[in-house]
C-alpha positions as CSV (number, residue, x, y, z in Angstrom):
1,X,158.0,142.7,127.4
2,X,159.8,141.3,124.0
3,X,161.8,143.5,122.6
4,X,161.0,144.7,119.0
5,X,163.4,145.0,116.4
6,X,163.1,148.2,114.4
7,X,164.4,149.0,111.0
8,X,164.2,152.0,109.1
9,X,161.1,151.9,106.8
10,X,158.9,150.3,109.1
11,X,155.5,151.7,109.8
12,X,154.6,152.2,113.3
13,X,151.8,153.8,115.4
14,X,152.6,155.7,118.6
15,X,149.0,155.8,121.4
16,X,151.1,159.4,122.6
17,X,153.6,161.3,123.8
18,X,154.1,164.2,125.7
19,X,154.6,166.4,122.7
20,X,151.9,164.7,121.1
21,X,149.3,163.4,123.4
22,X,146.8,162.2,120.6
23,X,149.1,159.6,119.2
24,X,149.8,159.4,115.5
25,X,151.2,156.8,112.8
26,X,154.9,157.3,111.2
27,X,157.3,155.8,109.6
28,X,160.9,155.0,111.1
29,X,163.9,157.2,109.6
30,X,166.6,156.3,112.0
31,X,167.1,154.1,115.1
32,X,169.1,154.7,117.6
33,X,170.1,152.4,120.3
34,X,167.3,152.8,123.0
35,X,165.2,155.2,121.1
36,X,163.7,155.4,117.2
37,X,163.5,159.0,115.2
38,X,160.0,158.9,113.6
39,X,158.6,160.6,110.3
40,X,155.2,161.8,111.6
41,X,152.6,160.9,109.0
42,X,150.4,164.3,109.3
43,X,147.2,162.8,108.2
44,X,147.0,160.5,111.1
45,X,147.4,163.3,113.5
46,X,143.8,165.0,114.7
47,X,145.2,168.4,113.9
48,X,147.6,168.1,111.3
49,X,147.7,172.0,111.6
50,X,148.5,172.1,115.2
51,X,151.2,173.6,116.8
52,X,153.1,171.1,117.7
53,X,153.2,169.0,114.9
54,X,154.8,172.3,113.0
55,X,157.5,172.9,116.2
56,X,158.6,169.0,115.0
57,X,158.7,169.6,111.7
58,X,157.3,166.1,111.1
59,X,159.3,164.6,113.1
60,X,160.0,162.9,117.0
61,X,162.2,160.8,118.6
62,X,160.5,158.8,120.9
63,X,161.7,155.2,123.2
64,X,161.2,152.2,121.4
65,X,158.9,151.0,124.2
66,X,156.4,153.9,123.1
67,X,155.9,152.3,119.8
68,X,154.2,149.5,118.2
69,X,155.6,147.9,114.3
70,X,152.5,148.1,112.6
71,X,152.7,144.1,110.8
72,X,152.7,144.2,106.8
């Protein structure tokens, strides 16, 4: 698997997690050396109200293998 390199800004979509199974779209705030923090876009989440999404306050770090660069 190539690696991807991440910067802060870029758009990315995430299939799931175990905080989020659903998946959802963000948008990179920091990275981190094996692992990305991600602003959680809340409209691209199923239940933008859910319970989750408000215990992250909009945000997640997740391994850079879990995400994919969404290309421009």
């Amino acid at each position: 698997m190539a690696k991807t390199n991440f910067e802060v800004g870029d758009s990315v979509t995430v299939k799931k997690t175990d905080l989020l199974p659903q998946g959802f779209e963000g948008t990179i705030g920091k990275v981190y050396e094996n692992s990305i923090l991600i602003e959680i876009n809340p409209e691209s989440v199923s239940d933008s109200r859910s319970e989750e999404l408000h215990d992250l306050h909009g945000r997640i770090v997740i391994r850079k293998t879990e995400a994919n660069k969404v290309e421009k």
